[in-house]
Gaussian input, Z-matrix of N, CA and C with variables (Angstrom, degrees):
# hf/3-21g

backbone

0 1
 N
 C     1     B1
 C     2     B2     1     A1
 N     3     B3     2     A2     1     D1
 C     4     B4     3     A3     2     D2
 C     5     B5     4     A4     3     D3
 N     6     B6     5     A5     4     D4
 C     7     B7     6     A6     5     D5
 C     8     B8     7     A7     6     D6
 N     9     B9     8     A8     7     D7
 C    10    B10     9     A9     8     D8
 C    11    B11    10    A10     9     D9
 N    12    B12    11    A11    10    D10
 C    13    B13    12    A12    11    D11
 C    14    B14    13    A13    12    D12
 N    15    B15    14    A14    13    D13
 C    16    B16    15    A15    14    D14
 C    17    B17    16    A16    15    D15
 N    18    B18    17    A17    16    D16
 C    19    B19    18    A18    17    D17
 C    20    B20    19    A19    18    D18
 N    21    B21    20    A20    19    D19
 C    22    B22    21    A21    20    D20
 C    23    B23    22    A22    21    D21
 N    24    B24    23    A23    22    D22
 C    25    B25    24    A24    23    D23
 C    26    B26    25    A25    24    D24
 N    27    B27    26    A26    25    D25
 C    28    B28    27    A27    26    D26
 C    29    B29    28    A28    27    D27
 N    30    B30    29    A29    28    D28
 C    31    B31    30    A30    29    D29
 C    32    B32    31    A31    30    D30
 N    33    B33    32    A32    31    D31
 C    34    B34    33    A33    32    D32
 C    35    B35    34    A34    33    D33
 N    36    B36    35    A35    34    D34
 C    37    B37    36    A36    35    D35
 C    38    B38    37    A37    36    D36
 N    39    B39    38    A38    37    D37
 C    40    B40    39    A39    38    D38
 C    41    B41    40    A40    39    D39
 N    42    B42    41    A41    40    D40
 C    43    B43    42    A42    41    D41
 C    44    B44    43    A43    42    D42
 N    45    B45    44    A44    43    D43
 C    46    B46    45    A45    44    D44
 C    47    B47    46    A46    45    D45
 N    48    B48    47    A47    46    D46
 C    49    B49    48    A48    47    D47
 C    50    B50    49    A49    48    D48
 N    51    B51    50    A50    49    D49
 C    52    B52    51    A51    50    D50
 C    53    B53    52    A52    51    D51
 N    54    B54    53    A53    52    D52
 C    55    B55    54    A54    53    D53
 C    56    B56    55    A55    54    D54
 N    57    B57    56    A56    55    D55
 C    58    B58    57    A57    56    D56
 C    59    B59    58    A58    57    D57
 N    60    B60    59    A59    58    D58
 C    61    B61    60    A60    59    D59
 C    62    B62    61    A61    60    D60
 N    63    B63    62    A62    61    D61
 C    64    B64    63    A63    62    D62
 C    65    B65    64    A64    63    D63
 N    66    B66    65    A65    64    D64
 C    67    B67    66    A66    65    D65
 C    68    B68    67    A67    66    D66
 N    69    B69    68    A68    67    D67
 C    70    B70    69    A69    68    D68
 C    71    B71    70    A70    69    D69
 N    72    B72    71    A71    70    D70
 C    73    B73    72    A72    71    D71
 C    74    B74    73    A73    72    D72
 N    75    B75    74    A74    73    D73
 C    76    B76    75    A75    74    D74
 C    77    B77    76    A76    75    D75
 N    78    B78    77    A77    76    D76
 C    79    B79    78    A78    77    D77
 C    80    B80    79    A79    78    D78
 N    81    B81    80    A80    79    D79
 C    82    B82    81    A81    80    D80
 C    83    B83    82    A82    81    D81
 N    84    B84    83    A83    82    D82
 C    85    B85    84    A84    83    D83
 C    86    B86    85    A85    84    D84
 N    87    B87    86    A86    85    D85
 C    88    B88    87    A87    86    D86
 C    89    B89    88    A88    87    D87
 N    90    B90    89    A89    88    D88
 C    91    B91    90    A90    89    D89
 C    92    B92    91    A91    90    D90
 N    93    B93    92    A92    91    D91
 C    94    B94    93    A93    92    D92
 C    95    B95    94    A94    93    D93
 N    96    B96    95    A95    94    D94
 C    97    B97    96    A96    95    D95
 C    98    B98    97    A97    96    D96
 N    99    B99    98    A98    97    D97
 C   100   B100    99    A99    98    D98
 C   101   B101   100   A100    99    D99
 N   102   B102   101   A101   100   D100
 C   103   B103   102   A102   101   D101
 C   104   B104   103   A103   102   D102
 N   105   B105   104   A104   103   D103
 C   106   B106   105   A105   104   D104
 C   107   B107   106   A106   105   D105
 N   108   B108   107   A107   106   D106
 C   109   B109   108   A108   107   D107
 C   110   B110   109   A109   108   D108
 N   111   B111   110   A110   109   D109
 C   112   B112   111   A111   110   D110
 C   113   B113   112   A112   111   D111
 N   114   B114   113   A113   112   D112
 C   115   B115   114   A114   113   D113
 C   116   B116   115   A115   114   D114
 N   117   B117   116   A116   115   D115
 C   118   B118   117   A117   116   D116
 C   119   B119   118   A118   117   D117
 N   120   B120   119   A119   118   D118
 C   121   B121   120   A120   119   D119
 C   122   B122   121   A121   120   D120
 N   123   B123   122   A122   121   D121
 C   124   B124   123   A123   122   D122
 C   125   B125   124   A124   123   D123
 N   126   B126   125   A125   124   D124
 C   127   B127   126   A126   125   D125
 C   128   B128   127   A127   126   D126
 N   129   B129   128   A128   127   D127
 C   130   B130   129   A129   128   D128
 C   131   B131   130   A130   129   D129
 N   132   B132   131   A131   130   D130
 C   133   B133   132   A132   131   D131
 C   134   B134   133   A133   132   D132
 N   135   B135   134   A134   133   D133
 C   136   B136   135   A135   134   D134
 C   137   B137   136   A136   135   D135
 N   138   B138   137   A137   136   D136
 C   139   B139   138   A138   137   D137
 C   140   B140   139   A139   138   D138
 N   141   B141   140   A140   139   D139
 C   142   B142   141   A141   140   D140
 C   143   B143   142   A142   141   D141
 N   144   B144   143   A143   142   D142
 C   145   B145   144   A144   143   D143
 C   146   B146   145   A145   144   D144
 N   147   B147   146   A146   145   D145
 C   148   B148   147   A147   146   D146
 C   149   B149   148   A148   147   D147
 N   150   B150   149   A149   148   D148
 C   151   B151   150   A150   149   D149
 C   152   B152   151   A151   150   D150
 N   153   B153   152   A152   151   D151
 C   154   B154   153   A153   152   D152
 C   155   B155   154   A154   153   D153
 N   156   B156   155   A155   154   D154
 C   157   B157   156   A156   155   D155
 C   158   B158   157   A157   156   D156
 N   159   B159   158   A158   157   D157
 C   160   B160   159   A159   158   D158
 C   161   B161   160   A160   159   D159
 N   162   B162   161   A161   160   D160
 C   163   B163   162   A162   161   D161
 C   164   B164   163   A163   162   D162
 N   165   B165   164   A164   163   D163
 C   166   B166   165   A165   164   D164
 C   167   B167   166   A166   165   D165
 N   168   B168   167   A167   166   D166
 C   169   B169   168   A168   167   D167
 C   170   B170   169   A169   168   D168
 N   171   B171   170   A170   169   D169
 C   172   B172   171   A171   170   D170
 C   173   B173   172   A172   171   D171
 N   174   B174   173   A173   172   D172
 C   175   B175   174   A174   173   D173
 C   176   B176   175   A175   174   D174
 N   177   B177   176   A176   175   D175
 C   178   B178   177   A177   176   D176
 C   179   B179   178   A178   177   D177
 N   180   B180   179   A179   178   D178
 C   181   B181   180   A180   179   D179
 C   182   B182   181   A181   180   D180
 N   183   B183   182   A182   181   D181
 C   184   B184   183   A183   182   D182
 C   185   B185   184   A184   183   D183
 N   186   B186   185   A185   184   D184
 C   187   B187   186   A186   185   D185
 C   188   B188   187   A187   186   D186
 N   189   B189   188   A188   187   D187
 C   190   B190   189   A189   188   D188
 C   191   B191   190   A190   189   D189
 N   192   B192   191   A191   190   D190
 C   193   B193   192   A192   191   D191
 C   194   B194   193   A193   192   D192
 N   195   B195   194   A194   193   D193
 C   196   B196   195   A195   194   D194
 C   197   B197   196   A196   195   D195
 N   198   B198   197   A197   196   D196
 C   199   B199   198   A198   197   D197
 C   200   B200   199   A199   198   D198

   B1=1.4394
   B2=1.5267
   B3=1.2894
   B4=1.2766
   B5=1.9285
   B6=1.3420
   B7=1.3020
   B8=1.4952
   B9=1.3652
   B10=1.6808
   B11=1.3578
   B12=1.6007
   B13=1.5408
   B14=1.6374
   B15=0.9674
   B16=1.8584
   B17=1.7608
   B18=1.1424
   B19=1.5247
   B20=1.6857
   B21=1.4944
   B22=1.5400
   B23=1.1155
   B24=1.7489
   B25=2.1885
   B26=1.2953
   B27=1.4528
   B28=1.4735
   B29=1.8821
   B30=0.7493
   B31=1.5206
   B32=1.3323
   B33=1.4893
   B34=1.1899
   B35=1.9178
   B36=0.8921
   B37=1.4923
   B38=1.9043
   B39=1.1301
   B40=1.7438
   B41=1.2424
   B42=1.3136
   B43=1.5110
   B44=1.6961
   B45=0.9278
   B46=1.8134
   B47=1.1480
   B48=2.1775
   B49=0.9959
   B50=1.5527
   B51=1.7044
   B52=1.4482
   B53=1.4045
   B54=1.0229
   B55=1.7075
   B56=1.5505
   B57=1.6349
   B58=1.8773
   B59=1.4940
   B60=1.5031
   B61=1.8270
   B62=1.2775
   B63=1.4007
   B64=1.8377
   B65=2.0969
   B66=0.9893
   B67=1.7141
   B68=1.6217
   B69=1.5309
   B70=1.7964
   B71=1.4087
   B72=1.3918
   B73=1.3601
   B74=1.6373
   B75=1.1823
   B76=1.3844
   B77=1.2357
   B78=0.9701
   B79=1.9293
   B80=1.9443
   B81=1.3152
   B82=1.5849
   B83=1.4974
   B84=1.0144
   B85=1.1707
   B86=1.5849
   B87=1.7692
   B88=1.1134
   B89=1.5430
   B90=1.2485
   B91=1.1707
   B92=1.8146
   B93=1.2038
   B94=1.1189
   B95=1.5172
   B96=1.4421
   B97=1.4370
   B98=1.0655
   B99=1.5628
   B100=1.5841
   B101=1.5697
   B102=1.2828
   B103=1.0833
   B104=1.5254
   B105=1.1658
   B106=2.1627
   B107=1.3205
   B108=1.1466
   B109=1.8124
   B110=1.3031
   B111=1.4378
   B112=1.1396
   B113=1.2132
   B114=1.8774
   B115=1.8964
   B116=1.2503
   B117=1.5175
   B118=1.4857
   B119=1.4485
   B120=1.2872
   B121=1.7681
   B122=1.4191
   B123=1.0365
   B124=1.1265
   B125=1.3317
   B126=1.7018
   B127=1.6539
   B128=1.2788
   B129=1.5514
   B130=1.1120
   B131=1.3293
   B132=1.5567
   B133=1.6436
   B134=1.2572
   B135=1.7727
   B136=1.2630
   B137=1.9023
   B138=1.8531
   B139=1.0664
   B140=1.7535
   B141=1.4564
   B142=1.5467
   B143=1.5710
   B144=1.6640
   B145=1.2307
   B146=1.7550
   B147=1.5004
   B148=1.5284
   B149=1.7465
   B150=1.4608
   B151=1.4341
   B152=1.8790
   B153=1.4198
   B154=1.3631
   B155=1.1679
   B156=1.3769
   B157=1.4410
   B158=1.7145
   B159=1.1310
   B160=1.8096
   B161=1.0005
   B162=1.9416
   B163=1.5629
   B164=2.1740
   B165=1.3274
   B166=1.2847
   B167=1.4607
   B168=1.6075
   B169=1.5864
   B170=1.6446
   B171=1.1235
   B172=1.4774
   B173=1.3544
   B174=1.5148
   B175=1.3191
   B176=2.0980
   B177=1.3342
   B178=1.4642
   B179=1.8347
   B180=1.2133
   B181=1.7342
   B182=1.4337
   B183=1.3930
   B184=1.6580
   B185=1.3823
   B186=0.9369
   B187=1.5492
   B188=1.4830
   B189=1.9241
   B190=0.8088
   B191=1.7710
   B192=1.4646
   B193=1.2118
   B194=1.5699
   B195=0.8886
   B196=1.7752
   B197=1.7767
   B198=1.2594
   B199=1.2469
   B200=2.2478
   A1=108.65
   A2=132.53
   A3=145.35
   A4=107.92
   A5=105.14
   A6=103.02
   A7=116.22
   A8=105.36
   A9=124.48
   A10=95.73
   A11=90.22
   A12=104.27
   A13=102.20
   A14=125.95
   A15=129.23
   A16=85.45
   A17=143.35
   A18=138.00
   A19=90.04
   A20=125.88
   A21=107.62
   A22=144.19
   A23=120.25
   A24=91.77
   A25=111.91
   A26=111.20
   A27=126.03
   A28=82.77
   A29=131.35
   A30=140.15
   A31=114.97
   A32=124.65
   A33=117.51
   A34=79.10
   A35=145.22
   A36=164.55
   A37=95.53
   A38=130.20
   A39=120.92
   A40=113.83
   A41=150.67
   A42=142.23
   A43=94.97
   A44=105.31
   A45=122.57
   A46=96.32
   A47=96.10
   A48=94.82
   A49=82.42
   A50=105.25
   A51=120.53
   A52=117.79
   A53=114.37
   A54=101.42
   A55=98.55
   A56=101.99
   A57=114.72
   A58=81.10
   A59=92.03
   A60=100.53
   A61=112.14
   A62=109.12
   A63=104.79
   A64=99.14
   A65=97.38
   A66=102.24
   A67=95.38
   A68=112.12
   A69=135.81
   A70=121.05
   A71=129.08
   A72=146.97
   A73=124.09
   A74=138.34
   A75=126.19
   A76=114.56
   A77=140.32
   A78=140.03
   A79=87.71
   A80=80.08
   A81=130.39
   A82=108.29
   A83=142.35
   A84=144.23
   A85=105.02
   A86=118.33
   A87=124.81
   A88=97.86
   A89=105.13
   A90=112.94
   A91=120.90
   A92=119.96
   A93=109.56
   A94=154.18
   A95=118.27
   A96=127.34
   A97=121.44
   A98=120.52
   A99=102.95
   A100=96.91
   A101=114.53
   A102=129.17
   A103=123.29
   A104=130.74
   A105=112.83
   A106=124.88
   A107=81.01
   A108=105.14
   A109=110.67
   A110=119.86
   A111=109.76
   A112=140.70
   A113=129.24
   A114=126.95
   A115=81.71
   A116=111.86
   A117=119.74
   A118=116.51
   A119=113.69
   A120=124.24
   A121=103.43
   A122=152.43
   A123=161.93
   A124=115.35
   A125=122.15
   A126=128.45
   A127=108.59
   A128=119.70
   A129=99.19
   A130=134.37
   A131=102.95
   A132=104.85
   A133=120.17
   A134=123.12
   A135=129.39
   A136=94.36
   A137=101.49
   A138=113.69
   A139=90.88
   A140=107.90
   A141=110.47
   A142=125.39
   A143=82.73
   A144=106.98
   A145=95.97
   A146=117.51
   A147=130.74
   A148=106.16
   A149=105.60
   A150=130.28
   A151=110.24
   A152=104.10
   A153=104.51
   A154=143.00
   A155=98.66
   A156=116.28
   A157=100.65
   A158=115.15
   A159=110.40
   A160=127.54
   A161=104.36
   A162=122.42
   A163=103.72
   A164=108.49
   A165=108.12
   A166=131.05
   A167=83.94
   A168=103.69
   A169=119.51
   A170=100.80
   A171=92.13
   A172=123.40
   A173=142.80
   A174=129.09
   A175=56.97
   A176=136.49
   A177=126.53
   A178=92.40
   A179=116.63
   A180=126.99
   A181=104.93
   A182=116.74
   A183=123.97
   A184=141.32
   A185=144.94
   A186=130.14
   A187=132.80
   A188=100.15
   A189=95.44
   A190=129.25
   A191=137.21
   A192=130.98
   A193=123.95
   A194=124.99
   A195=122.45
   A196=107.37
   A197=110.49
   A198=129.08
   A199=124.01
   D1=117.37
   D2=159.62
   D3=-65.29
   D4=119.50
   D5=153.90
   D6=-119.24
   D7=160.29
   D8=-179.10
   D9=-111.82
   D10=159.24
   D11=-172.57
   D12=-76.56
   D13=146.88
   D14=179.03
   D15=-70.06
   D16=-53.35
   D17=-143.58
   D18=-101.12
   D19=20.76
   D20=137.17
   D21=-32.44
   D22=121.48
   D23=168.72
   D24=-67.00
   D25=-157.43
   D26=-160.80
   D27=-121.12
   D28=28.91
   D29=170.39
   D30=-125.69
   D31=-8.03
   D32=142.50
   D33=124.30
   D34=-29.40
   D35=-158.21
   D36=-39.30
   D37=55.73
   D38=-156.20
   D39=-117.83
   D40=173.31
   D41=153.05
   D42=-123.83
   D43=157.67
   D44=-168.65
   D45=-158.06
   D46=140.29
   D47=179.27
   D48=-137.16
   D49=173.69
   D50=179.53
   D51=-136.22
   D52=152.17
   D53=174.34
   D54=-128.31
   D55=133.84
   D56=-167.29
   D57=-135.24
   D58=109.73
   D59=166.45
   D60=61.89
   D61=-112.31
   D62=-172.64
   D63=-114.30
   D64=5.34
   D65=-167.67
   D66=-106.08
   D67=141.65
   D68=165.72
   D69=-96.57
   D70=76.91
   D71=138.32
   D72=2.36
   D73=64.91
   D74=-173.54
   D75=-97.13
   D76=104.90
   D77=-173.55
   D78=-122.14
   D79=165.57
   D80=-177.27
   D81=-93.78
   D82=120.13
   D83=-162.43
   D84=-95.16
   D85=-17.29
   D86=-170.73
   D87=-79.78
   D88=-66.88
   D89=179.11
   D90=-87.11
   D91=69.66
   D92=156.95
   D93=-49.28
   D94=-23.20
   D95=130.54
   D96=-7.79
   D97=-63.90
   D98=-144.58
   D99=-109.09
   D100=144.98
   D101=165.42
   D102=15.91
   D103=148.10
   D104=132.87
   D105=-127.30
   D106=155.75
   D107=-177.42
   D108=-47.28
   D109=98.75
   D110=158.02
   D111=-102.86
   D112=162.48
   D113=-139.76
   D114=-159.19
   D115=109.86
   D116=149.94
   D117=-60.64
   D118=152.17
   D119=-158.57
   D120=-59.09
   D121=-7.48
   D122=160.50
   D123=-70.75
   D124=-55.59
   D125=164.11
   D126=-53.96
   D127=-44.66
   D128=167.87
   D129=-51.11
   D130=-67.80
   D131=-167.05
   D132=-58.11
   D133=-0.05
   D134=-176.32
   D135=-73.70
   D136=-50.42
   D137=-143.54
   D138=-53.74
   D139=-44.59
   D140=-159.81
   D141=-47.77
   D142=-39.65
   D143=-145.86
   D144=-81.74
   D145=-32.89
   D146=142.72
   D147=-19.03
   D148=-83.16
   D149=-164.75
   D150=-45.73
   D151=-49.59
   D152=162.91
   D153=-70.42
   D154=-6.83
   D155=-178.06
   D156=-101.30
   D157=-20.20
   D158=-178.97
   D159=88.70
   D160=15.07
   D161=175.00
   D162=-54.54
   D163=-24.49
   D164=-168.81
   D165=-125.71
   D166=38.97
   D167=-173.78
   D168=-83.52
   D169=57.51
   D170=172.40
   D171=-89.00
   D172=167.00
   D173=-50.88
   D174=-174.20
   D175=33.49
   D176=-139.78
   D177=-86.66
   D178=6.49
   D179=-173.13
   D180=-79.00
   D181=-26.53
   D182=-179.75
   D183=-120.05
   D184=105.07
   D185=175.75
   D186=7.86
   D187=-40.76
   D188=-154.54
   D189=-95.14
   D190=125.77
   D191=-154.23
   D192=-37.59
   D193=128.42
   D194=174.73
   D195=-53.64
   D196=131.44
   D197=171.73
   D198=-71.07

């Protein structure tokens, strides 16, 4: 099962991810061509568990570089 992010635009602008066996699939919806990133279940659950925690909260509303 492929999911899309709910906070996609309507221009297609998305990240998707999949899960094949024990490996996490992330493609670009813009660019379908190229490759995806793939994260054994472990990269993943690091990554998430990062993400919920706000290890990767940058600031992505402004120009201006993360500190």
């Amino acid at each position: 099962m492929r999911i899309r992010s709910s906070f996609s635009t309507q221009q297609g602008a998305c990240v998707e991810v999949e899960q094949i066996g024990d490996e996490f699939h992330l493609t670009d919806s813009k660019h379908p061509e190229r490759p995806a990133h793939i994260y054994t279940r472990t990269e993943w659950r690091a990554f998430l568990q990062g993400a919920r925690n706000g290890e990767f909260d940058f600031d992505v509303f402004t120009e201006e570089p993360a500190n």
